[in-house]
C-alpha positions as CSV (number, residue, x, y, z in Angstrom):
1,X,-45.3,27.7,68.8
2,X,-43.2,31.0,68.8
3,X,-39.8,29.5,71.5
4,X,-40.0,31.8,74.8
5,X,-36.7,30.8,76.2
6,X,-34.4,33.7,76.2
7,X,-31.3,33.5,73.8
8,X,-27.8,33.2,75.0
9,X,-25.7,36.2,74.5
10,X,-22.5,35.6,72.5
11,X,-19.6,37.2,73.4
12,X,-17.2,37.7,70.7
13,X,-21.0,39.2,68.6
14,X,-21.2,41.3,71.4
15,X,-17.6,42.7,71.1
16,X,-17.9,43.2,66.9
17,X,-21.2,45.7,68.1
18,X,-19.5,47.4,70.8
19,X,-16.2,48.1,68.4
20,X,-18.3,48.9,65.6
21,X,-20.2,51.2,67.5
22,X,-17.1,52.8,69.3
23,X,-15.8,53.3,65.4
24,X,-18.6,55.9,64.5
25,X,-16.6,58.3,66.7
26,X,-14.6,58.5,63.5
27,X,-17.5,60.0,61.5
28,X,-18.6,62.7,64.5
29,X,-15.1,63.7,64.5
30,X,-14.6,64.2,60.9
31,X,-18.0,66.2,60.4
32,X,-17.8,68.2,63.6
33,X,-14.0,69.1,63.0
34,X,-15.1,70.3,59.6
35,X,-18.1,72.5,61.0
36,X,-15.8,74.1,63.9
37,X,-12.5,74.4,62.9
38,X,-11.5,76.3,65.7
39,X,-11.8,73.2,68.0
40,X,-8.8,71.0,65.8
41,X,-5.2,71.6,65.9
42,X,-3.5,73.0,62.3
43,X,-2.4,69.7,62.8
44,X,-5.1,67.8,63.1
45,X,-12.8,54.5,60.1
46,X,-16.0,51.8,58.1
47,X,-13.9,50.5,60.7
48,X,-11.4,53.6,60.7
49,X,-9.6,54.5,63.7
50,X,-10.6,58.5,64.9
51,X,-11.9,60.1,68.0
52,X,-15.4,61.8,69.1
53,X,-15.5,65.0,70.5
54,X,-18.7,63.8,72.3
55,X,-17.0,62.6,75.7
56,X,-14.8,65.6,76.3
57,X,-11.7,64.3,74.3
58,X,-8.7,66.3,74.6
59,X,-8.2,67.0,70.3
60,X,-4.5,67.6,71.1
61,X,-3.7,64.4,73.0
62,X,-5.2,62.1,70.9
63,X,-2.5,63.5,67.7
64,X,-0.1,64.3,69.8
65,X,1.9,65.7,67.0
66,X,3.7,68.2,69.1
67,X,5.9,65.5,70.8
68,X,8.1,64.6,67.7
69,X,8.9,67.5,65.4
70,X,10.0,67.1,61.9
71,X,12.5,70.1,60.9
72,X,11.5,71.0,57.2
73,X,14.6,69.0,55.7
74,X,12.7,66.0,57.1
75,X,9.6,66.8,56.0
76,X,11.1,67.3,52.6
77,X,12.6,64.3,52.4
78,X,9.4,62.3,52.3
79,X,7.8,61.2,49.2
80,X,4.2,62.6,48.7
81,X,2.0,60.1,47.8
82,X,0.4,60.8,44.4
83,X,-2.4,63.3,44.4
84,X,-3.7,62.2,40.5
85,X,-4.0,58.7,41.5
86,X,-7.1,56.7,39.7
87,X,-10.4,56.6,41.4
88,X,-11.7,53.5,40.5
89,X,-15.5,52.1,42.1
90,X,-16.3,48.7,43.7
91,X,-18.8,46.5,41.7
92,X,-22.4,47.5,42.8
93,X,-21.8,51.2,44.1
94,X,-24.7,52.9,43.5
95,X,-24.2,55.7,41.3
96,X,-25.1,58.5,43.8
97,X,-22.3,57.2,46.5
98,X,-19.4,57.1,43.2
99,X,-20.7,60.5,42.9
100,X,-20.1,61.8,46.5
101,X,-16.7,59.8,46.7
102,X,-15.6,61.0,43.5
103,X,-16.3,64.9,44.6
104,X,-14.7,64.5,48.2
105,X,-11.0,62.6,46.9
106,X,-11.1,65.4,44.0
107,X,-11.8,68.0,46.9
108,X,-9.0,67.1,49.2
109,X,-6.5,66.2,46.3
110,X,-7.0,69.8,45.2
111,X,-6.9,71.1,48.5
112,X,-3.7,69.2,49.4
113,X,-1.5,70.0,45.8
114,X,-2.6,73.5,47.4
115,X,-0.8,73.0,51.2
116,X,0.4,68.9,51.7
117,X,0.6,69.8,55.7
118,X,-3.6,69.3,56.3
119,X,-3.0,66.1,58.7
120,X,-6.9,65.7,58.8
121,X,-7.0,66.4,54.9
122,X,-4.4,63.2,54.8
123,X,-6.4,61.0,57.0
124,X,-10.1,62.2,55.5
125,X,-8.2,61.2,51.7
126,X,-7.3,57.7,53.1
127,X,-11.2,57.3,54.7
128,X,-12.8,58.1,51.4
129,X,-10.1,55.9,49.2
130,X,-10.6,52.6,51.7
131,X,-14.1,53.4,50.9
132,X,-13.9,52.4,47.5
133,X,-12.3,49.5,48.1
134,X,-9.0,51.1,47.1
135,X,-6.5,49.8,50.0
136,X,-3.2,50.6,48.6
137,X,-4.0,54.3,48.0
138,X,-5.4,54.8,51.9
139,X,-1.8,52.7,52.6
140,X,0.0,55.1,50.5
141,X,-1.7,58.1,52.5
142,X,-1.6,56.8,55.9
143,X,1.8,55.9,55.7
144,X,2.7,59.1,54.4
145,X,0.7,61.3,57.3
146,X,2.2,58.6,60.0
147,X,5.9,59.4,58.6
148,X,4.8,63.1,59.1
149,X,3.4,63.4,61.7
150,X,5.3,60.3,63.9
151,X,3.5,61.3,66.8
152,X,-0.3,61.1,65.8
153,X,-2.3,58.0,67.1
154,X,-5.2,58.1,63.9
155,X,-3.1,57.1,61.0
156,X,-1.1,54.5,62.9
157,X,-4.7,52.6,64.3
158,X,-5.6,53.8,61.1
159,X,-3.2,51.3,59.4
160,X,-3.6,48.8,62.1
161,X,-6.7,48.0,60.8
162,X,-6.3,48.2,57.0
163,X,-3.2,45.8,57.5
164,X,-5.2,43.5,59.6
165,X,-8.5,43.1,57.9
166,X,-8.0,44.2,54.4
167,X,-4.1,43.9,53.6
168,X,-4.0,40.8,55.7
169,X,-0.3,41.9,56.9
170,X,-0.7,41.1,60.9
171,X,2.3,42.2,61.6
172,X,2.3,45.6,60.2
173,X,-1.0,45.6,61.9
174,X,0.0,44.7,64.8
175,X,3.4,47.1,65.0
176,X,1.0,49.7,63.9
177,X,-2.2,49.3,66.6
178,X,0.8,49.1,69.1
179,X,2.4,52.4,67.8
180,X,-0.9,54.0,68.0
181,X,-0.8,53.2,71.9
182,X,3.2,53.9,72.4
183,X,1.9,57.8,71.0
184,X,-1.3,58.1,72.9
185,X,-1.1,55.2,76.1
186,X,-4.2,57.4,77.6
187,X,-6.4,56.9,74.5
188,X,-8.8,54.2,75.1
189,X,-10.0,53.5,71.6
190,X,-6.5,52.6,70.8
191,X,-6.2,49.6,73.4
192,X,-9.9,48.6,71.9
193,X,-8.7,48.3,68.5
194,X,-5.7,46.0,69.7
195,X,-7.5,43.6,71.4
196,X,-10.2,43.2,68.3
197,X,-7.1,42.6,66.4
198,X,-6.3,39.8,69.3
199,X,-9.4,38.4,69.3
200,X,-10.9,38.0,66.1
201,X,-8.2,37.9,64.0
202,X,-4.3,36.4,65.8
203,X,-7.4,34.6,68.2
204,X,-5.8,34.9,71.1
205,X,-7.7,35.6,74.0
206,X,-4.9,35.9,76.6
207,X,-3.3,38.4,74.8
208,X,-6.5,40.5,74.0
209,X,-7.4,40.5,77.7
210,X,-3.1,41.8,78.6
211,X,-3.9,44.6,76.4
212,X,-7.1,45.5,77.7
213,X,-5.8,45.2,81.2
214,X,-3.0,47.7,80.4
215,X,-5.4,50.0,78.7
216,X,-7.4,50.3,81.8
217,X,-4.3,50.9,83.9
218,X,-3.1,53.6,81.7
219,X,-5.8,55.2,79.7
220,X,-7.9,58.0,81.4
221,X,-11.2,56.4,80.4
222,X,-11.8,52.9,80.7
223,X,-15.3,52.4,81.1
224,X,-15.6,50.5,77.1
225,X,-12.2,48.7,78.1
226,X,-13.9,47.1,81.6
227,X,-16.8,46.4,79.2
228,X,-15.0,44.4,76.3
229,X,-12.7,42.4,79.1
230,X,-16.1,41.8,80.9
231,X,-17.9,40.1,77.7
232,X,-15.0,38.4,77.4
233,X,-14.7,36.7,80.1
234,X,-18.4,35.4,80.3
């Protein structure tokens, strides 16, 4: 006999779905950036850190790469992360997906030997090359576009989460997620990310539920922040 009584809800399931979901942002971002330039600055994850145009997101605020300019000695003097590295496929890819990720990190390694100061070109490369299971060449990138571009939020919640759930380095992920904040403290997906990191992975609920606290004091939407500390505390 089928059991009628309703399930209980777990919490920490309910905050993977919610973060999960919140991370497709990434994806609308990236497509509809690429269909209206106009919209994205010049200087402009899977579980990657990016934005959605969708809920009237200021574009600007969220890289805030204005804040902190590089003068071209600077820029100069960092090291470009190699544009011929290896593309090398996960067991098991199908062979139609090695053939879209091989055309899109040959497409923007072309595009940026061309012009290396595409911030969205840096942070698409590092999407597609953590999508093959190739960590240390999305580090490589990410590091490179948050050394750049020291103001951005992306590439530092970027590397937040590629430190703390594939590189295993929690405190490079954590100094990273908290950079991410420090450049944008009115982005709400940036507080989200950091109290995922708290919760699932350092398991500390006290300190996930500080940061989501802050987040709803300082970021201008909060509405997924009153939501996460909600499920939390049930």
């Amino acid at each position: 006999m089928e059991n009628t009584e309703p399930k209980k809800s777990n919490p920490i399931y309910s905050i993977i779905v919610l973060v999960a979901v919140l991370a497709v942002g990434y994806y609308i971002y990236s497509n509809y950036s690429k269909s209206n330039p106009s919209t994205v600055t010049e200087n402009n994850s899977n579980n990657t850190v990016a934005t959605s145009t969708s809920n009237n997101t200021n574009i600007s605020q969220i890289l805030n790469v204005g804040t902190e300019e590089l003068t071209g000695e600077q820029i100069k003097a960092i090291p470009i992360p190699s544009l011929v590295r290896q593309i090398s496929f996960p067991a098991g890819m199908a062979e139609d997906a090695k053939a879209i990720y091989r055309t899109k990190i040959e497409n923007l390694e072309s595009l940026l030997k061309k012009d290396s100061n595409s911030f969205q070109n840096w942070i698409d490369l590092g999407v597609f090359r953590k999508g093959i299971e190739d960590y240390e060449g999305a580090r490589e990138v990410w590091e490179y576009a948050s050394k750049r571009w020291p103001g951005n939020s992306i590439s530092f919640g970027n590397l937040g989460d590629l430190y703390a759930f594939y590189l295993k380095d929690y405190k490079k992920a954590e100094n990273s997620f908290l950079q991410s904040i420090k450049n944008t403290p009115d982005r709400e997906r940036a507080y989200l990310q950091l109290a995922d990191f708290y919760l699932n992975v350092v398991k500390d609920t006290a300190k996930a539920e500080s940061i989501l606290e802050e987040g709803i004091r300082e970021a201008g939407t909060n509405e997924n922040l009153r939501q996460m500390l909600d499920i939390i505390g049930k």
